[in-house]
Wavefront OBJ file of the C-alpha trace (Angstrom):
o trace
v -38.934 3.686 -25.857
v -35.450 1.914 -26.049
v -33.960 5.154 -25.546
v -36.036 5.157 -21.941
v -35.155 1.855 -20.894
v -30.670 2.730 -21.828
v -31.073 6.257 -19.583
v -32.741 3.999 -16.689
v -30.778 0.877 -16.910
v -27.593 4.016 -16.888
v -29.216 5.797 -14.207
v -29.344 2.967 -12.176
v -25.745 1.940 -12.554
v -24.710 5.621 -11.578
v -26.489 5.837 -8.668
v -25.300 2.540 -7.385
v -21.850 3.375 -8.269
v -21.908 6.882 -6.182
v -23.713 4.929 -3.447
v -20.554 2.458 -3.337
v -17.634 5.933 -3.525
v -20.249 7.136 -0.505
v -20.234 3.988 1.562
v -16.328 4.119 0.879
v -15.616 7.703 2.455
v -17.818 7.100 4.841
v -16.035 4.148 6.371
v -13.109 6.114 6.490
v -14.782 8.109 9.243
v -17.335 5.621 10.608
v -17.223 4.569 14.178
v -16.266 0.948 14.603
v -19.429 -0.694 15.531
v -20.990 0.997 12.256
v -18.496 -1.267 10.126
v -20.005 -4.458 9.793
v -23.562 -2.549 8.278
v -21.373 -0.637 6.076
v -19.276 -3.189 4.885
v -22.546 -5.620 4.430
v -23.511 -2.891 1.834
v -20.785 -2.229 -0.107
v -20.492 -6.288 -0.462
v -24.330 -6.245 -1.443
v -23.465 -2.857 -3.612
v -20.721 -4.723 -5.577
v -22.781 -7.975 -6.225
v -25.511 -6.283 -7.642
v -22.974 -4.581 -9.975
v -21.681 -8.022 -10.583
v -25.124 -9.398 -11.472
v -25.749 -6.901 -13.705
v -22.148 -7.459 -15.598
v -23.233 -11.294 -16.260
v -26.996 -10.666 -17.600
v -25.151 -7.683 -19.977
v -22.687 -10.378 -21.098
v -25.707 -12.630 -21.479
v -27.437 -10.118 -23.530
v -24.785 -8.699 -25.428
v -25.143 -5.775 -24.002
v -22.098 -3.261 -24.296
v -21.016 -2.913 -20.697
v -18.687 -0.037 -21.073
v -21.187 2.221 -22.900
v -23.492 1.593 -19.902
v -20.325 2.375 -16.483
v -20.179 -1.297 -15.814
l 1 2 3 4 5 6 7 8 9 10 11 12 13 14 15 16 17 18 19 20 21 22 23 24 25 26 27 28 29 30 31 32 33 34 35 36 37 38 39 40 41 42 43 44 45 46 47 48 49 50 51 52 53 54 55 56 57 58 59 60 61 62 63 64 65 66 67 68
């Protein structure tokens, strides 16, 4: 079951990390008032990547073998 809960907790960071690269390109070609809701989510994006740094430094858990 461990094995199930490491491919989810890395399938999570993955996705969240492709959704940031997306958010970034897509800024690069946004129209101005489209902005502010993109930049909102690549702030909320980053934070949760953030959160989940501290609770794996909490829990020991090896960041870099998990993308964070």
């Amino acid at each position: 079951m461990e094995t199930a809960y490491e491919d989810f907790f890395r399938d999570l960071v993955i996705t969240i990390q492709m959704n940031i690269l997306e958010l970034k390109e897509r800024k690069n070609f946004a129209d101005p008032e489209e902005l502010p809701h993109i930049d909102v989510k690549l702030l909320t994006y980053e934070e949760v990547l953030s959160i989940l740094r501290d609770s794996a430094d909490e829990f020991k858990i090896p960041k870099a073998e998990f993308g964070l």
